[in-house]
N, C-alpha and C positions, 0 to 999 in steps of 0.2 A: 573591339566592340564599337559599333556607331553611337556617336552621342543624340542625346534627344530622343531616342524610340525607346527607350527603357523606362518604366514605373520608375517611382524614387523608393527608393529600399528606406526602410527608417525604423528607429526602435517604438515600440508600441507596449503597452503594457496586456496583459493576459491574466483574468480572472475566472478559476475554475468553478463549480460547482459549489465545491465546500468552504470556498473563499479565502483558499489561497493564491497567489500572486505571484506572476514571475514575469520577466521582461524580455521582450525575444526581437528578433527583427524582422519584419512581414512589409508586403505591399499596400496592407489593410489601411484605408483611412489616414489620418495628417500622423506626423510626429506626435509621440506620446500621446494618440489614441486610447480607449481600451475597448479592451473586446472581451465580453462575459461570455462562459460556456455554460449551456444548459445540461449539457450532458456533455459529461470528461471520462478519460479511463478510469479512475477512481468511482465512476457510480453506473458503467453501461455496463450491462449483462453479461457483450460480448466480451470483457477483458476481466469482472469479475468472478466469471461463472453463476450468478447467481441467478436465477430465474425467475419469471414472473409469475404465480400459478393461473392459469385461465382456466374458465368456465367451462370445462370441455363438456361435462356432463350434462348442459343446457343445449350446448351447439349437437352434441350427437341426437338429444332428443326431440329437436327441430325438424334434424334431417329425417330421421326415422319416422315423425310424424308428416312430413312433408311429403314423403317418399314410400311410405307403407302400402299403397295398394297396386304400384309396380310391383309385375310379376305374376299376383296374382291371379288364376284364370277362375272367372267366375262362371257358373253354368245357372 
């Protein structure tokens, strides 16, 4: 490895969502940094399964009204 081109590796502290704590080593910021997650695997959707329910029955009624006289052939 060449010296001097490398980031400084250093331990940083890491605070999740729900506010626990763990200490890792990242190129983030000085020595004993930290760094807050706003979203962690403990609360994203993608890792809990759990979903958000959306409005769909607004958005579909937009389009439908947006969209209603396509097609239509009027005489």
């Amino acid at each position: 490895m060449k010296s001097g081109i490398h980031p400084d590796y250093h331990e940083i502290n890491v605070i999740m969502a729900d506010g626990t704590e763990y200490k890792t080593k990242s190129c983030y910021g000085e020595p004993g940094a930290t760094l807050r997650l706003d979203v962690d695997p403990k609360t994203h959707p993608a890792w809990t399964g759990v979903q958000r329910i959306l409005d769909t029955g607004g958005q579909v009624a937009k389009f439908n009204k947006r969209f209603s006289g396509i097609g239509n052939i009027k005489k």
